[in-house]
C-alpha positions as CSV (number, residue, x, y, z in Angstrom):
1,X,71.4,-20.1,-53.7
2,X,71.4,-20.1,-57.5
3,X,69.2,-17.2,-57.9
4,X,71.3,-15.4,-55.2
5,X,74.1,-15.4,-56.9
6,X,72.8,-14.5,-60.2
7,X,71.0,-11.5,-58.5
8,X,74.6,-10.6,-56.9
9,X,76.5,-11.2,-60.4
10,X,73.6,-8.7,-61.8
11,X,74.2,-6.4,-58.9
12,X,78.0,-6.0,-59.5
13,X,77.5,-5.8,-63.3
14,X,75.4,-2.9,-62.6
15,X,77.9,-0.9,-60.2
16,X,81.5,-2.1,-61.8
17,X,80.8,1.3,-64.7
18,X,82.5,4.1,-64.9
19,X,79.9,6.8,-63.3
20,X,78.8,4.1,-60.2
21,X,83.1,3.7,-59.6
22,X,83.1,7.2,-59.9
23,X,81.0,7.9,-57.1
24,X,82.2,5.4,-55.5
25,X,85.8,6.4,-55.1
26,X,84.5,10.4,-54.5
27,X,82.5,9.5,-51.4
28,X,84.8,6.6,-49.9
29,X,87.3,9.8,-49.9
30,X,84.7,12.5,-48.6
31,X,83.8,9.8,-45.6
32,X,87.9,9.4,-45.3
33,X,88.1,12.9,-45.0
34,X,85.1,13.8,-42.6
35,X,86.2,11.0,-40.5
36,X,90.3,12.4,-40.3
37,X,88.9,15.4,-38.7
38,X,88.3,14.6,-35.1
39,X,84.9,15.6,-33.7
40,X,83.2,14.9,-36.6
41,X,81.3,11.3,-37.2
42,X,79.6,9.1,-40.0
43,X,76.6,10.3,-39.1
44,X,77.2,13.4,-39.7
45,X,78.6,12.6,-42.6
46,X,75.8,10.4,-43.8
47,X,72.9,13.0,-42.7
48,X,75.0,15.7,-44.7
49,X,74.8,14.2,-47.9
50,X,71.5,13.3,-47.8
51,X,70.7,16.4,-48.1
52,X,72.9,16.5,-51.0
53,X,71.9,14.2,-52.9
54,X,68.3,14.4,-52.2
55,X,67.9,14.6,-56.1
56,X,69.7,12.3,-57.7
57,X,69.1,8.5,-58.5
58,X,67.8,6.3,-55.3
59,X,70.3,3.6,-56.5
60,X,73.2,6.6,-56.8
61,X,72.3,8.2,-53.9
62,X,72.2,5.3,-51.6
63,X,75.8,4.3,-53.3
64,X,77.1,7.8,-51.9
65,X,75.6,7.2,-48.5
66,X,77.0,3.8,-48.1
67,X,80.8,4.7,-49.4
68,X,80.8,7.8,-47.4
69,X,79.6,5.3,-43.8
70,X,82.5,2.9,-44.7
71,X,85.4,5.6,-45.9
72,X,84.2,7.7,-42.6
73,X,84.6,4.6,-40.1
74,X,87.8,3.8,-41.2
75,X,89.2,7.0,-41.7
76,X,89.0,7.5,-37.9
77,X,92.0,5.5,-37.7
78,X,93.9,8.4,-38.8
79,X,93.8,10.7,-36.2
80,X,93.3,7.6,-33.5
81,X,97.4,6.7,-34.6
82,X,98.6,10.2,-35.3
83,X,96.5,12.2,-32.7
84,X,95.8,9.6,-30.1
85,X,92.2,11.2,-30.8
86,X,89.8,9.0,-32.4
87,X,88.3,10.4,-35.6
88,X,84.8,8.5,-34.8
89,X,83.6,6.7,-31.7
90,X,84.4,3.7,-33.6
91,X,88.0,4.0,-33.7
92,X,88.6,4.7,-29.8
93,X,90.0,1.7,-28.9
94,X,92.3,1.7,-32.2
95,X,94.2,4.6,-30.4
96,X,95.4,2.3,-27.2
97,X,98.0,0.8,-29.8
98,X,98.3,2.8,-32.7
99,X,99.7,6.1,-31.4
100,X,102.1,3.8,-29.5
101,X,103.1,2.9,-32.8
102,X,103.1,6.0,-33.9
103,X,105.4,7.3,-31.1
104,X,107.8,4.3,-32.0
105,X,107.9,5.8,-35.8
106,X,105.9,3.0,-36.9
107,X,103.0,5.4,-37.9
108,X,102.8,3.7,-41.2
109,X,102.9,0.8,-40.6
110,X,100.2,1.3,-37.7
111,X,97.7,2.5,-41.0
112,X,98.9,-0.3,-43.1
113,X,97.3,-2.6,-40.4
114,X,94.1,-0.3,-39.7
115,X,93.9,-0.9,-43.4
116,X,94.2,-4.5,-43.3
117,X,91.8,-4.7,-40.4
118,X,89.6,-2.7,-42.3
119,X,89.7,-4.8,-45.3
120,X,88.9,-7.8,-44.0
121,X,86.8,-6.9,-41.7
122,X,84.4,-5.6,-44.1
123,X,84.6,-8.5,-46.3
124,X,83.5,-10.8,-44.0
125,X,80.7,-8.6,-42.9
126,X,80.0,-8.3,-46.5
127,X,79.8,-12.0,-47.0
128,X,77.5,-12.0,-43.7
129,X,75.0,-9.1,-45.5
130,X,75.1,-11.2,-48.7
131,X,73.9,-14.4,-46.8
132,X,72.0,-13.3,-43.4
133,X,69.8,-10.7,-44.5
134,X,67.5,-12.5,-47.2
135,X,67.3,-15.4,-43.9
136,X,66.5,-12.7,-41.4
137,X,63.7,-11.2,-43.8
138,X,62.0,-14.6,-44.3
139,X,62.2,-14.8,-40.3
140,X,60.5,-11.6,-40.2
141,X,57.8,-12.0,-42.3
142,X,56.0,-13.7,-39.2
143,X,56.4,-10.6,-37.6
144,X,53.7,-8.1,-37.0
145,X,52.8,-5.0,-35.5
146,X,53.1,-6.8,-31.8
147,X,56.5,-8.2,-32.7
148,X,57.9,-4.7,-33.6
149,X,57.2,-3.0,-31.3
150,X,58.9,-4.9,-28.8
151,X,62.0,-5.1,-31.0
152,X,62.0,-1.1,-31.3
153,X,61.8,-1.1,-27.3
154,X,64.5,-3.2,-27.3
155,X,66.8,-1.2,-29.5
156,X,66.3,1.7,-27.7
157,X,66.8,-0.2,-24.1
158,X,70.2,-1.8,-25.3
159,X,71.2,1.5,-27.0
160,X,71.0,3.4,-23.7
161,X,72.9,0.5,-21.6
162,X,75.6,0.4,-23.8
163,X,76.5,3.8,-24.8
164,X,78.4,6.0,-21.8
165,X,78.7,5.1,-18.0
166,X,75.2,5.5,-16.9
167,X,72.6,3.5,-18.1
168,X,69.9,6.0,-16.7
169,X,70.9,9.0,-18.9
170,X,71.2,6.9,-22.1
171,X,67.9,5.5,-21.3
172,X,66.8,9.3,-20.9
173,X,68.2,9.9,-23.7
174,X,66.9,7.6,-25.7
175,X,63.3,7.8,-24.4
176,X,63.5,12.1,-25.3
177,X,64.4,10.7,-28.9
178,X,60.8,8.6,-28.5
179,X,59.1,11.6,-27.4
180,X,60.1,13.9,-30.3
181,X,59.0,11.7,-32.9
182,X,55.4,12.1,-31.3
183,X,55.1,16.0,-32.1
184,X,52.8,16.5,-34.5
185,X,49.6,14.4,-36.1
186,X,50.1,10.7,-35.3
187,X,50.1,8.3,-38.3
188,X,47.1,6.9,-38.1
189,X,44.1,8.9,-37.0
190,X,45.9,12.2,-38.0
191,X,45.5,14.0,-34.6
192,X,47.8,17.4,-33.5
193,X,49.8,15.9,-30.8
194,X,51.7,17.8,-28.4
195,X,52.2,21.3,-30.6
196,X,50.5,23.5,-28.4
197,X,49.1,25.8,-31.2
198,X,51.9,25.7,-33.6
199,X,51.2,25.3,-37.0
200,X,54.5,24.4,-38.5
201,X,54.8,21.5,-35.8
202,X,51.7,19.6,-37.4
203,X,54.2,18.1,-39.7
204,X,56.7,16.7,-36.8
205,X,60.3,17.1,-36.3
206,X,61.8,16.9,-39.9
207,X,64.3,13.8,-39.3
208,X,67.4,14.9,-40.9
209,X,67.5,18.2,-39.9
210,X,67.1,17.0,-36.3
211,X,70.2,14.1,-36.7
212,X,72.5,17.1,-38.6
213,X,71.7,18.6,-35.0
214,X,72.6,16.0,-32.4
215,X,75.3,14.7,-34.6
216,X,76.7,18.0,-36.5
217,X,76.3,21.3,-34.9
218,X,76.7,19.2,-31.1
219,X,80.0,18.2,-32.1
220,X,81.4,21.5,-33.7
221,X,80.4,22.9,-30.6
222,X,82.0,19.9,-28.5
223,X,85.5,20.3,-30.8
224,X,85.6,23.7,-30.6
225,X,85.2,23.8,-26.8
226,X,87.8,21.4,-26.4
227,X,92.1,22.2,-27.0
228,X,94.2,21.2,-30.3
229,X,96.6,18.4,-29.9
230,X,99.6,18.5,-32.3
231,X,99.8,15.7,-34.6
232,X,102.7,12.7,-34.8
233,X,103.3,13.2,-38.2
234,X,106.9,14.6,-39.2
235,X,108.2,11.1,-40.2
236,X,105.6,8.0,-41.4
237,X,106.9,4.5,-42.9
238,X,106.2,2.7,-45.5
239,X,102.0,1.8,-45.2
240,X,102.5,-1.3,-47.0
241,X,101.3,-3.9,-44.7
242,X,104.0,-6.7,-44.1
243,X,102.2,-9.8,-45.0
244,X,103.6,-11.9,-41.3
245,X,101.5,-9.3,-40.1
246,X,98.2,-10.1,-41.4
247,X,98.9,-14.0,-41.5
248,X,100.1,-14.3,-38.2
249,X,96.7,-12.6,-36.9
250,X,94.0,-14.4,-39.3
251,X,92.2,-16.0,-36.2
252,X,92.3,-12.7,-34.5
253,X,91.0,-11.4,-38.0
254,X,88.1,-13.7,-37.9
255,X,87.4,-13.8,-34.4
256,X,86.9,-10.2,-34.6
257,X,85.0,-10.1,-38.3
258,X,82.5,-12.4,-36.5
259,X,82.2,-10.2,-33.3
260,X,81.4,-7.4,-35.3
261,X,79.0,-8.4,-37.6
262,X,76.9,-10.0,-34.0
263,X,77.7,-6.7,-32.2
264,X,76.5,-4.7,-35.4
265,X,73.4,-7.2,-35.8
266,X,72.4,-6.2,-32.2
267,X,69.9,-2.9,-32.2
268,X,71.6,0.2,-31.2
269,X,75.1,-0.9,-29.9
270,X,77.2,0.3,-32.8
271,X,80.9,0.1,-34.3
272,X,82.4,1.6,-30.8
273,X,81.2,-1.1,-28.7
274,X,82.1,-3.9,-31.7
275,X,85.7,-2.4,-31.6
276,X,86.0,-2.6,-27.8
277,X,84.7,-6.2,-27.6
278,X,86.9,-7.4,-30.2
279,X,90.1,-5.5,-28.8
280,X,89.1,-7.5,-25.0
281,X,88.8,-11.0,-27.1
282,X,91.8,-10.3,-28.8
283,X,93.4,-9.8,-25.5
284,X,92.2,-12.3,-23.7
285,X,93.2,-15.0,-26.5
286,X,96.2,-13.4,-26.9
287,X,99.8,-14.8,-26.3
288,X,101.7,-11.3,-25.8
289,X,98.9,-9.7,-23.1
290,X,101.5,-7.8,-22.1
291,X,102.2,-5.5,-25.2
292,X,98.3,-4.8,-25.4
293,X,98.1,-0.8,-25.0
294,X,101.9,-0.4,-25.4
295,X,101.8,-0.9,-29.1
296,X,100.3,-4.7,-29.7
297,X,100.0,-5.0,-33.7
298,X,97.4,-7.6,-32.6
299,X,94.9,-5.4,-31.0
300,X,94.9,-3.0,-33.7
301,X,94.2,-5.4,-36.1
302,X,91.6,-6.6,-33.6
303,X,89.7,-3.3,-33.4
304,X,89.5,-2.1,-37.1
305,X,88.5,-5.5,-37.7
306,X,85.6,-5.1,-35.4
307,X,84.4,-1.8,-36.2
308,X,84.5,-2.2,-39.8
309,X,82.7,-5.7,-39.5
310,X,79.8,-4.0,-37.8
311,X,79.0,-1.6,-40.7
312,X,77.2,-4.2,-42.9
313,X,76.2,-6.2,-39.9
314,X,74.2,-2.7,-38.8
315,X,72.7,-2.7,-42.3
316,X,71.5,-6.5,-41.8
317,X,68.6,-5.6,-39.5
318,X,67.8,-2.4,-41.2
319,X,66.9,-3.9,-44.7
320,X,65.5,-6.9,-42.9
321,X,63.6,-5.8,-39.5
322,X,63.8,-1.8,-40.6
323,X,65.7,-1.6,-36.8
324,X,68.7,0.0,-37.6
325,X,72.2,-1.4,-35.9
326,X,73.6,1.8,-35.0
327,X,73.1,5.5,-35.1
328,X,74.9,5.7,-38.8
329,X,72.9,2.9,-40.2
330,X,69.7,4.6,-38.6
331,X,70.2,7.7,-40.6
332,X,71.3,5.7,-43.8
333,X,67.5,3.6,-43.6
334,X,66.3,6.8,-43.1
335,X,67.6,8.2,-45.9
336,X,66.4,4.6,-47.7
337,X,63.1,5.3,-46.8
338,X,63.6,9.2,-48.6
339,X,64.4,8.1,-51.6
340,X,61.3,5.7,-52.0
341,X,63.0,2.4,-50.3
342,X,61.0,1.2,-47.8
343,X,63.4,-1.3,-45.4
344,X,61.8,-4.0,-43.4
345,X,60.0,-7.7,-44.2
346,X,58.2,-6.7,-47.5
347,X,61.8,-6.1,-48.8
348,X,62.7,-9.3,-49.9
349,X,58.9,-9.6,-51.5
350,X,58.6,-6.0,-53.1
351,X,62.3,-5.3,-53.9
352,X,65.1,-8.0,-53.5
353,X,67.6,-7.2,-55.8
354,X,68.1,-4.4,-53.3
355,X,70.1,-6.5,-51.2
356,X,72.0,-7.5,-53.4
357,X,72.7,-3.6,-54.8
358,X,73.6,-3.1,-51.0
359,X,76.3,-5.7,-51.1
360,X,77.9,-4.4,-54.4
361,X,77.7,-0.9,-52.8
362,X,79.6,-2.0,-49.7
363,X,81.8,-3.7,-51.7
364,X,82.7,-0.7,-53.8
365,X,83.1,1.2,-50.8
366,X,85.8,-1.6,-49.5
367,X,87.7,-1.5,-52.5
368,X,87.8,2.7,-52.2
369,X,89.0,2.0,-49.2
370,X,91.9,0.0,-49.7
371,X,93.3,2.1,-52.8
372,X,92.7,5.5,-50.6
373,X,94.2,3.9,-47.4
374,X,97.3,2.4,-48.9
375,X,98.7,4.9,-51.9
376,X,96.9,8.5,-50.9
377,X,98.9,8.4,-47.3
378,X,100.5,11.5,-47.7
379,X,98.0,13.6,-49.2
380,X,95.5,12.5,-46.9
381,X,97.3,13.2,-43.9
382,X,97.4,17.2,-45.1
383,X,93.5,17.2,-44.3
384,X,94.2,17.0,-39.9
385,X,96.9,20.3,-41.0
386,X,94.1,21.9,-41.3
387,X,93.1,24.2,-38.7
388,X,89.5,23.7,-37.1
389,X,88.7,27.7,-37.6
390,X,88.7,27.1,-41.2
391,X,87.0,23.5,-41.1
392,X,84.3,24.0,-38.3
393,X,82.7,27.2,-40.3
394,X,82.5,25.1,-43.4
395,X,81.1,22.4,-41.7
396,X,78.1,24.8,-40.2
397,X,77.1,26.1,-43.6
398,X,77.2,22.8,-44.7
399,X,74.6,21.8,-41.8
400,X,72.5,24.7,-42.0
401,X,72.2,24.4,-45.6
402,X,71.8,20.5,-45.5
403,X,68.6,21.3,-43.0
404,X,66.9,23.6,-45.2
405,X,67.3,21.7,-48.7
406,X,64.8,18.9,-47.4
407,X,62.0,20.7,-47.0
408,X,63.0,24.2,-47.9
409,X,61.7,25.3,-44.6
410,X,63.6,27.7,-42.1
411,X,61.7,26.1,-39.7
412,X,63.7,23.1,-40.2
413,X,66.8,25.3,-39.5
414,X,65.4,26.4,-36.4
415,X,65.1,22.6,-35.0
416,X,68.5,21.9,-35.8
417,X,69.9,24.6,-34.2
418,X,67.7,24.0,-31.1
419,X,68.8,20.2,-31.0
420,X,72.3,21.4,-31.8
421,X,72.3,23.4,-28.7
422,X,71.0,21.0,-26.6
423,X,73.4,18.2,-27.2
424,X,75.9,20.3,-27.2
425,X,74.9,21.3,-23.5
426,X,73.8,17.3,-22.5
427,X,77.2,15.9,-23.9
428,X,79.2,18.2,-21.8
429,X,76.9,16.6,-18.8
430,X,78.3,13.4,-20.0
431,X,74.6,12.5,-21.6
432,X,75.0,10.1,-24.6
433,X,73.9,11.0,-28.0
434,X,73.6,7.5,-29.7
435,X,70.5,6.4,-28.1
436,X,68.5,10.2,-28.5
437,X,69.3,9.4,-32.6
438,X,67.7,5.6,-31.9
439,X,65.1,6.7,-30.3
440,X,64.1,8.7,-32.9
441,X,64.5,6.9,-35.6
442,X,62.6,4.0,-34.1
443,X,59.9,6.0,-32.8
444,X,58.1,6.3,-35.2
445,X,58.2,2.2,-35.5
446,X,57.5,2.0,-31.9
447,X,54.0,4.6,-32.2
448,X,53.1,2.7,-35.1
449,X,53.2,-0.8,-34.0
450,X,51.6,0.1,-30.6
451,X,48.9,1.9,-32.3
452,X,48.3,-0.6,-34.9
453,X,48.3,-3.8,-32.2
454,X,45.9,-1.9,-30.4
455,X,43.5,-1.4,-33.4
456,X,44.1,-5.2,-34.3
457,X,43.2,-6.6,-30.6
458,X,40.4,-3.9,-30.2
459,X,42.5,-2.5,-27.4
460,X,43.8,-5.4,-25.6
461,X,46.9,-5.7,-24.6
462,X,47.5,-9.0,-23.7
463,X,48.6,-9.8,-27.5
464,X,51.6,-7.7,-26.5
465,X,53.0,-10.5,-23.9
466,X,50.9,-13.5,-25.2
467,X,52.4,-14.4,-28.3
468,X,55.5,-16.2,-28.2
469,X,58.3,-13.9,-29.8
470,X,56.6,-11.2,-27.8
471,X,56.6,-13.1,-24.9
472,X,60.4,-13.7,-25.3
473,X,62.1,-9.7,-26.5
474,X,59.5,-8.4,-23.3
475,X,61.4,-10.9,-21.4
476,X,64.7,-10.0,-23.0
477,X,63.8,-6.2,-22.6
478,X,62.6,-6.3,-19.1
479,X,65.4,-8.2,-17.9
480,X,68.2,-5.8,-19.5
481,X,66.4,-3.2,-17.4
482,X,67.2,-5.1,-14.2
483,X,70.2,-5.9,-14.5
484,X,70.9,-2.6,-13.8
485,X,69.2,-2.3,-10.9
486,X,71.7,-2.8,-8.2
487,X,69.7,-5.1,-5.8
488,X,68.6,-7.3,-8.2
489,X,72.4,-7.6,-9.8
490,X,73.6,-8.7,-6.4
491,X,70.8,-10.7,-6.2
492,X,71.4,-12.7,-9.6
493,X,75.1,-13.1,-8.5
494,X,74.5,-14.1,-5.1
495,X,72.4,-17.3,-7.1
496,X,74.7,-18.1,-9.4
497,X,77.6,-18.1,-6.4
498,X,75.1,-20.4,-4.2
499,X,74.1,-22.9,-7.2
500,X,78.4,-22.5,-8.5
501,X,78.9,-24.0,-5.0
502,X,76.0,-26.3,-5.0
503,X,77.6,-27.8,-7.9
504,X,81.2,-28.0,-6.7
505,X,80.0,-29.9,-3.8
506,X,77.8,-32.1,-5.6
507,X,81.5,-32.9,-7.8
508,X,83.7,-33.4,-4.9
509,X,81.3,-36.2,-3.5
């Protein structure tokens, strides 16, 4: 505990300077920014500056990438109040209140408690990060190549039940992420796999490139294709939060803080669904059910809470099982892993004051946060003015630019046009994107750990079910399948009704 909190004072010594606060504040505000304009995501915001800052200090670099995912995130809840279109997937369910709000003329005071939400709700996932991943990498280090495989299955399974209406497609979806990530020579024995005579895919899909695809070029497309809604903002109110307001709510604060670091814990779900669940607990705890949707300060503070406690909760399992939480956090370890940080057990062995640097960063990015969100109203609010025809062009050079500078290679270009295209075409088929990023990001874990078991057991396979935490994530996995199988749902409900009534009659005797 001791040694923690030195490490942590260290930590913060380190990134409370003038040139770490610096960068800080500037890419809180870019991630603000990218995540006012509707269409755009963390993600892309994350995959974009990768590219950016390719060269610079891992320690800086990361710092950007982290301030950008938390300033991003919240800044959704801009253009959720004032547009009644979320900025980010995250901040749908913020819109069910806040443009309500907004509509009343309480637009500021609708941000002033996105803010507050946001606030806390990354403190306490902060706090979370600070304490739960050193445990979780200890748990992990009895973890081996059987064991992770399994858990990448299982991020990839849970990504595709959870994200859209059809558990099919995001299982599709995620399973054509898998497949990409096995073009090119495996990792092992070197071999040419599936490039049919094409040099330039020995090397693989570059992973960047291929993200700024699904996640940036997709989504120009998507906004461009889809009509401009005016904003609500000829009139906003004072954006300091009234402090009834945040007192009032503190177990709707917590309740939601501890939602979303779970839901962000939990491979592949993301902020979106952490928002949602913490709106529907809010609600059903709630004491006015009635105002929910029609302008409920409650569920507002319910679902920035949420979303924002899921950022570091998504980071958790990426420094600690290298399985990312979501498909921001997937491209932030992946941009980890770029700059010579390599996430997963070893972490706490080879490099724990990492974690620690982690929780300063986020920290930083919190405190950016708050001074952006509650005295820059105004001129942030210029930035959804803009039109898209002068936004959406910048954003493409910045893409095609950002593919190229990894490798240097047009070919890189070529695959994130290519992707770009084609999730641009599945979206509008109502095929998620989320679980495609997953699975490939955790492809190559997946290929890996297969291959590797395999070699260790001399090609047996019973390893894979045999040992105990493999026996229990297959048994996790393969019963998340089925219960989205339609006769075997009705099947599990027709038990529970039969032993439900088994029970009550055993009571009334």
């Amino acid at each position: 505990m001791l040694e923690g909190l030195y490490a942590l004072g260290r930590s913060l010594g380190t990134f409370f300077t003038f040139w770490p606060l610096t960068y800080a504040l500037g890419a809180t505000l870019v991630g603000i920014l990218v995540g006012c304009m509707p269409g755009l995501s963390a993600t892309l915001a994350i995959a974009l500056l990768t590219t950016l800052t390719i060269k610079m200090p891992p320690n800086d670099a990361i710092l950007i990438l982290i301030c950008a995912y938390v300033g991003a995130i919240y800044g959704g809840s801009r253009t959720a109040i004032l547009l009644n279109i979320p900025g980010t997937a995250a901040n749908a369910a913020a819109c069910l209140d806040g443009y309500q709000l907004a509509l009343k003329g309480q637009a500021g005071r609708a941000m002033g408690i996105a803010t507050c939400g946001s606030v806390a709700g990354s403190l306490f996932g902060i706090l979370c990060l600070a304490l739960l991943t050193p445990m979780l990498g200890e748990v992990a280090l009895s973890f081996g190549a059987f064991e992770f495989f399994w858990l990448a299955l299982f991020g990839v399974m849970m990504s595709g039940t959870i994200a859209g209406s059809d558990p099919l497609k995001g299982w599709l979806m995620g399973f054509a992420g898998l497949f990409l990530t096995l073009i090119g020579q495996d990792g092992i024995n070197a071999h040419d796999r599936f490039t049919f005579g094409y040099g330039e895919l020995s090397g693989g899909l570059s992973l960047i490139p291929a993200l700024i695809g699904a996640f940036g070029l997709s989504e120009i497309l998507t906004v461009l294709s889809e009509p401009v809604r005016k904003a609500v903002v000829n009139s906003v109110d004072s954006v300091l939060p009234r402090i009834k307001d945040v007192i009032q709510y503190w177990r709707t604060i917590l309740r939601s803080g501890v939602i979303g670091v779970y839901i962000g814990i939990l491979p592949g779900v993301g902020e979106d669904m952490a928002a949602w669940s913490s709106y529907a607990a809010a609600k059903r705890a709630s004491k006015e059910k009635e105002m929910f949707g029609k302008g409920s300060i409650e569920g507002l503070m319910a679902a920035e809470t949420g979303d924002n406690a899921s950022i570091p909760g998504g980071i958790i399992p990426a420094l600690a099982l290298a399985i990312p939480g979501s498909a921001p956090s997937a491209v932030l370890m992946a941009a980890m892993i770029i700059h010579g940080v390599q996430p997963g057990p070893m972490l706490m062995v080879n490099q724990p004051q990492f974690v620690y640097d982690v929780v300063a960063m986020t920290l930083l990015a919190t405190l950016g946060m708050l001074f952006f969100g509650l005295f820059l109203v105004k001129p942030l609010l210029a930035i959804i003015r803009i039109p898209r025809s002068i936004i959406m062009p910048v954003i493409m050079v910045l893409c095609t630019v950002g593919s190229f500078a990894i490798a240097s290679r047009l070919f890189d270009v070529y695959i994130m046009l290519f992707i770009g295209v084609c999730g641009f075409i599945l979206r509008k088929l109502n095929y998620p994107i989320p679980p495609f990023v997953l699975g490939i990001v955790l492809g190559d874990i997946l290929d890996k750990s297969l291959r590797r078991g395999l070699t260790l057991s001399n090609g047996d396979l019973s390893p894979f079910i045999t040992r105990p935490i493999c026996a229990l994530l297959a048994g996790v996995t393969v019963f998340t399948m089925l219960m989205y199988v339609p006769s075997f749902n009705r099947g599990i409900k027709a038990a529970n009704a039969k032993a439900w009534g088994s029970l009550k009659g055993l009571v009334g005797r």
